[in-house]
C-alpha positions as CSV (number, residue, x, y, z in Angstrom):
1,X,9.0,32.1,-34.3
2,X,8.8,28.5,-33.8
3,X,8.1,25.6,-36.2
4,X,4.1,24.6,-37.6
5,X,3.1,21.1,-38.7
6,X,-0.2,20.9,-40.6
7,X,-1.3,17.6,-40.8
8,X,-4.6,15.2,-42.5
9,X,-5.6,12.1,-40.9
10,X,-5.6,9.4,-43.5
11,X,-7.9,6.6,-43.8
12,X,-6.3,3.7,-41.8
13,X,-5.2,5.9,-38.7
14,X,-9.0,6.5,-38.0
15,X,-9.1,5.4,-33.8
16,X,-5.9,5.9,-32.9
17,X,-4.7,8.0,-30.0
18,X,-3.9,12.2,-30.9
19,X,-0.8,11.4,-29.1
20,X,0.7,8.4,-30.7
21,X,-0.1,9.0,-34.0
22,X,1.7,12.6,-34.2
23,X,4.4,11.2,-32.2
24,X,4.7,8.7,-34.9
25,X,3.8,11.3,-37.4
26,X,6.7,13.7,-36.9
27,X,9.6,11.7,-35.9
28,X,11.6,14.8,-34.4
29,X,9.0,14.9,-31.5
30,X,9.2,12.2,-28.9
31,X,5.7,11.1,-27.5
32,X,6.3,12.9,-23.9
33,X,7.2,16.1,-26.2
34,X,4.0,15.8,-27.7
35,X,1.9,15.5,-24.8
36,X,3.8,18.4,-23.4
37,X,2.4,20.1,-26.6
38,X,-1.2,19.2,-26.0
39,X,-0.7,20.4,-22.6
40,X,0.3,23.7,-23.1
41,X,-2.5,24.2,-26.1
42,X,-0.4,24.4,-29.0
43,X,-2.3,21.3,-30.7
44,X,-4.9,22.2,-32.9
45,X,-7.8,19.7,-33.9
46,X,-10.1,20.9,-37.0
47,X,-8.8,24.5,-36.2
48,X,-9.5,24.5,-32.0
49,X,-7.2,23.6,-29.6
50,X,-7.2,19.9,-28.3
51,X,-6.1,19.3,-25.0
52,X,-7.3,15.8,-24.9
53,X,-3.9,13.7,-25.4
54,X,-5.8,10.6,-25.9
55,X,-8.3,12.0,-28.3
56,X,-9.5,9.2,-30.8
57,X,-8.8,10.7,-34.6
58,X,-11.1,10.2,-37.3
59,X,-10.7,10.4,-40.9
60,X,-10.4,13.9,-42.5
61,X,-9.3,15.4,-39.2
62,X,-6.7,18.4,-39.5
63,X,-4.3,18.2,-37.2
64,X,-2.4,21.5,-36.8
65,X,1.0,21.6,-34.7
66,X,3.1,24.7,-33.2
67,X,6.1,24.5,-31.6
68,X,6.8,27.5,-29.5
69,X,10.9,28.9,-29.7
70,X,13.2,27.6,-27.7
71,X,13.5,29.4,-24.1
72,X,16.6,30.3,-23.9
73,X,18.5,30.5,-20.8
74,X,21.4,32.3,-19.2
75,X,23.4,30.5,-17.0
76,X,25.2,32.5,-14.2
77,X,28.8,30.4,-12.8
78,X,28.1,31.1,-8.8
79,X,30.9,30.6,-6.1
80,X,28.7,28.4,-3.9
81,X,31.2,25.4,-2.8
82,X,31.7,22.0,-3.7
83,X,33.1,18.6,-2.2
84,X,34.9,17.6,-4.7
85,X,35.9,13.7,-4.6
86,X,37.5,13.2,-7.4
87,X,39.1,16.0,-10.3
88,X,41.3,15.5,-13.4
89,X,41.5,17.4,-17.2
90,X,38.5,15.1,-18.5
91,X,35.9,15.2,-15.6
92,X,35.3,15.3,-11.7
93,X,33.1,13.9,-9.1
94,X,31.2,15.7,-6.4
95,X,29.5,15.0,-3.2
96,X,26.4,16.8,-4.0
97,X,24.7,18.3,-0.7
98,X,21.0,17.6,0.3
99,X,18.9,20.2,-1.0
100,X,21.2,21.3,-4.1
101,X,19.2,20.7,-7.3
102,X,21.2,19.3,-10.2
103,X,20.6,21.5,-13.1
104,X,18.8,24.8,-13.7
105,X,14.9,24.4,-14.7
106,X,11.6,25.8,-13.5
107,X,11.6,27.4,-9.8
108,X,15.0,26.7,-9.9
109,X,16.9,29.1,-12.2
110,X,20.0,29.4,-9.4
111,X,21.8,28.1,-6.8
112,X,22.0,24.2,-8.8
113,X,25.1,22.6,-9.3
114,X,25.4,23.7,-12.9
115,X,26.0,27.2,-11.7
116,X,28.6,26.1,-9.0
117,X,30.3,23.9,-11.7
118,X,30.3,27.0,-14.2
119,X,32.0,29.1,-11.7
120,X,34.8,25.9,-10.7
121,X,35.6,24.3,-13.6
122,X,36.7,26.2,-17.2
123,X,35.2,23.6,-19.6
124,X,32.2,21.1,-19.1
125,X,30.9,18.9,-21.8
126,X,28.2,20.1,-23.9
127,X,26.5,17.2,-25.2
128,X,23.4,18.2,-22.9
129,X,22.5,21.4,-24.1
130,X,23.4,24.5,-22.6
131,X,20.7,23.9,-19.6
132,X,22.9,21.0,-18.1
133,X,26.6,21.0,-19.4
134,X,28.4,17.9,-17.9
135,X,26.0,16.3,-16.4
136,X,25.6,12.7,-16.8
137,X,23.6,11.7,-14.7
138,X,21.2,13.3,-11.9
139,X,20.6,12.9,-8.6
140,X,16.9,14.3,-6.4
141,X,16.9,17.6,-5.2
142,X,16.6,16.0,-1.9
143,X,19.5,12.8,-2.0
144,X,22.6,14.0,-1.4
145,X,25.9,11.8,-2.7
146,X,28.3,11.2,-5.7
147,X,27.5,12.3,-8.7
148,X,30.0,12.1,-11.7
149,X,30.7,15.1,-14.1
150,X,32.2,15.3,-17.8
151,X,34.6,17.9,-18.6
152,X,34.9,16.7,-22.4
153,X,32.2,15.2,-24.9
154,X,34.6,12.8,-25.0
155,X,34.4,11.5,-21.2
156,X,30.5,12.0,-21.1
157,X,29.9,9.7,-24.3
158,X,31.9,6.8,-22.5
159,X,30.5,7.7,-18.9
160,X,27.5,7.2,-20.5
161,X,27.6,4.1,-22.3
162,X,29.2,2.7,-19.0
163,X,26.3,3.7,-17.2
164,X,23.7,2.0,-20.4
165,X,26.5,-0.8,-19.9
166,X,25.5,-1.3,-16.2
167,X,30.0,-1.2,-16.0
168,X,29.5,2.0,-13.6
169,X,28.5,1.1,-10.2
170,X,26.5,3.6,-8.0
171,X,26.0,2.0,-4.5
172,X,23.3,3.6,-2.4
173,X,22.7,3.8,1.4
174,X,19.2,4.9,2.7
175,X,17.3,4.2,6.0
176,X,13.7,2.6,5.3
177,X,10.7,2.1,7.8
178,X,10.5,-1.3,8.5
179,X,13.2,-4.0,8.9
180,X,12.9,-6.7,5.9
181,X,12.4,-10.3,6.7
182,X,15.2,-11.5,4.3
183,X,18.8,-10.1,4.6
184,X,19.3,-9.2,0.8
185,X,16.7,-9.2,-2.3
186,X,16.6,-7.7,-5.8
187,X,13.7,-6.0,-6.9
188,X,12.5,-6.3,-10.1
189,X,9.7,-4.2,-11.0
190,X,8.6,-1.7,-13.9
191,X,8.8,1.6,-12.8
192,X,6.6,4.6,-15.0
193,X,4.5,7.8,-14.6
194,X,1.7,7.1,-12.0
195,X,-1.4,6.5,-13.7
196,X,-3.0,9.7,-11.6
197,X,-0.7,11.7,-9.8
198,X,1.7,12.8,-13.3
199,X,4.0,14.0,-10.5
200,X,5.2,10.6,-9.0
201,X,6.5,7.9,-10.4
202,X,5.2,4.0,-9.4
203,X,5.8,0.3,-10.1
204,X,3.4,0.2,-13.3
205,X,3.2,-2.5,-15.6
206,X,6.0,-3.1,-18.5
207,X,3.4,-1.5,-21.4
208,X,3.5,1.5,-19.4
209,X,6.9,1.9,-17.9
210,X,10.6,0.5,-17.9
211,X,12.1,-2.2,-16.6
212,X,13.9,-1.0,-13.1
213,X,16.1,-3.3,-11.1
214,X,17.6,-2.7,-7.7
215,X,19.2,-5.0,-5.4
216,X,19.8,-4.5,-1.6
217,X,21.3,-5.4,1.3
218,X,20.0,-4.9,5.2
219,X,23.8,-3.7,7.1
220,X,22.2,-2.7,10.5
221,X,18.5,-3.0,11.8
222,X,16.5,-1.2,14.5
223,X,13.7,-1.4,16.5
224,X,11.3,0.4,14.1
225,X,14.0,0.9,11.0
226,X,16.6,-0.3,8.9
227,X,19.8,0.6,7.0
228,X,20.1,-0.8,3.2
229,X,22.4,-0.7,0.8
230,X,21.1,-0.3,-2.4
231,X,22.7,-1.3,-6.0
232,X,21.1,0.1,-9.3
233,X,21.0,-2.0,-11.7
234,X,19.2,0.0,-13.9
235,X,18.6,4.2,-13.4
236,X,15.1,5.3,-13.6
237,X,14.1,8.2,-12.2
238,X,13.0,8.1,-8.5
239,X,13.6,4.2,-8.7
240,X,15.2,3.8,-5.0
241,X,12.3,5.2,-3.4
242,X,9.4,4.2,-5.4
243,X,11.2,0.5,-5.2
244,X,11.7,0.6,-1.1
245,X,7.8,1.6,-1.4
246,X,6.8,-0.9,-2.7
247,X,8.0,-3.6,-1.0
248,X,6.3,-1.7,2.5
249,X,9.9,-0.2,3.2
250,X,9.7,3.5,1.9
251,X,12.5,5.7,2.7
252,X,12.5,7.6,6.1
253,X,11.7,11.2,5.5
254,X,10.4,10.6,1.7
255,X,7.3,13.0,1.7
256,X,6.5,11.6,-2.0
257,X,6.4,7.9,-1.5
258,X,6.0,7.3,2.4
259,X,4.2,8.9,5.3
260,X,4.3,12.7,5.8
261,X,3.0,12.1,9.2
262,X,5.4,10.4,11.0
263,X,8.0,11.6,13.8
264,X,11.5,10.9,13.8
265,X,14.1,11.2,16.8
266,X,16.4,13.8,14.2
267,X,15.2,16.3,12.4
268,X,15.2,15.5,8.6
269,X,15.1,17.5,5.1
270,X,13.5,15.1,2.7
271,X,14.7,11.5,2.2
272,X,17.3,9.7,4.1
273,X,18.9,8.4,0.9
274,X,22.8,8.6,-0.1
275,X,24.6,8.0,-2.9
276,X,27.2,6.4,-1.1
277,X,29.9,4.7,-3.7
278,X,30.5,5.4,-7.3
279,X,32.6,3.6,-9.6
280,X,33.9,3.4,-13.2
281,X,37.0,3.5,-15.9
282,X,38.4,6.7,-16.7
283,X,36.9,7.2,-20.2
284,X,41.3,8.5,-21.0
285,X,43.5,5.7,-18.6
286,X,41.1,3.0,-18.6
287,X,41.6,2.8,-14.9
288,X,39.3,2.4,-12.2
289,X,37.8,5.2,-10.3
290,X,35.7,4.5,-7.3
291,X,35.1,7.5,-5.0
292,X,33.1,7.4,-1.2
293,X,31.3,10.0,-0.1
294,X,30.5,11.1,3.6
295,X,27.0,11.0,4.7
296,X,25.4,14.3,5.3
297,X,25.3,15.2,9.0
298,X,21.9,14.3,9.6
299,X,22.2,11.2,7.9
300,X,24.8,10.5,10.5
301,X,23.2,11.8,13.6
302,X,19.6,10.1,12.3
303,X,22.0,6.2,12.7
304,X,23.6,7.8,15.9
305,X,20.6,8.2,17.5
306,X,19.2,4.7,16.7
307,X,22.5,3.5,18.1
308,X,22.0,4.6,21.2
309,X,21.5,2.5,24.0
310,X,18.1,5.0,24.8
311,X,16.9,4.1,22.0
312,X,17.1,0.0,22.2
């Protein structure tokens, strides 16, 4: 059995959003929680289910709240291989393959990188729950790269607070449509849920999102695209490609955010986006660790193609 809140609406909170108000209600439940709630009917207004998120309250209504068990979830170690960059005693960095989601959730209860890491490494740090042990950071199902790993609670507290630090540098390389007028820019632009599609993610404004900043760099142009490099300054998720979007340069191959219509000269498997470079300090030596990792083949044979002479 899970946990019930019974609630009153006092006079004073008469107005105010079903959403907000139990978010700021019962502290342990974070406003997205509580939507989720609502959502999935287990939000009761005067004694019938509300699915209404935004419902206005009035005085005297009885708000009744039930929080389902938590699923719980057995993780299987699977010998699927890894490119591994970069391994010591407190963490390791792998070049993550197109395709590969991160960490186990729904559709995807196998075959993610938890369950290879499970079945390579003997520890991983817990601090994320059981669902994603080491992982500090995620990466799209569909862009392929470095992605950094804690072993110990200790190296994924200070990987983290170098990544909230903006101290650990993660260098992007993606191919956009278009080629930009300027040679470099920064972006600066709120990114949030999209007001209708819940699914996607868009430049919103501040109210309603966070503040997202990416800088870039044009390193080779073509007739009808363009390689960037890309620098996060901040980490929101999906920020690369709703950012290239919106300034009319979406990333080649992005079904989400560009055209799904379009024919390339190689065939591609979602978005031709890389996390190319990654760099920190070893949360135990204090030295500098900056891995590389090798394009996927595609990626490689997508630039080859626009090389060509052909194709000029």
């Amino acid at each position: 059995m899970g946990d019930r809140y019974s609630l009153e609406v006092l006079p004073g909170a008469e107005g105010q959003r079903l959403d907000r108000w139990l978010s700021a209600e019962v502290p342990d439940l974070s406003r997205s929680r509580v939507q989720k709630l609502i959502r999935q009917g287990h939000v009761r207004l005067n004694g019938d289910p509300c699915l209404h998120k935004d419902w206005p309250l009035q005085v005297g209504d009885a708000i009744a709240i039930d929080i389902p068990p938590p699923e719980t979830l057995e993780l299987a170690p699977e010998a699927i291989p890894l490119d591994v960059l970069y391994e010591d005693d407190e963490l390791l960095v792998v070049n993550k393959p197109k395709g590969m989601v991160v960490h186990p959730g729904a559709g995807h209860a196998s075959g993610t990188l938890v369950n290879a890491l499970l079945a390579h490494c003997q520890k991983l740090s817990g601090i994320n729950g059981i669902e994603r042990p080491g992982i500090v950071h995620r990466l799209d199902k569909d862009t392929s790269g470095a992605i950094v790993v804690a072993k110990s609670d200790r190296a994924h507290q200070h990987l983290q607070a170098q990544i909230q630090a903006k101290t650990a540098r993660r260098t992007y390389l993606g191919i956009t449509f278009g080629r930009p007028r300027d040679e470099s820019g920064t972006i600066d632009a709120p990114v949030g849920r999209h007001p209708r599609d819940r699914q996607k993610m868009a430049v919103v404004p501040l109210e309603k999102g966070r503040r997202a900043v990416t800088h870039w760099q044009v390193l080779e142009t073509f007739p009808h695209y363009a390689l960037l490099r890309f620098d996060l300054e901040t980490g929101r998720t999906h920020q690369i490609r709703v950012h290239a979007a919106h300034i009319g340069h979406p990333i080649v191959g992005d079904a989400t955010y560009g055209s799904t219509r379009a024919k390339f000269p190689v065939k591609l498997t979602g978005q031709a986006l890389h996390a190319w470079q990654l760099s920190f300090t070893h949360p135990a030596s204090n030295q500098l660790v900056a891995v590389e990792a090798d394009p996927p083949a595609e990626f490689t044979r997508f630039l080859a193609r626009m090389r060509s002479p052909h194709q000029q």
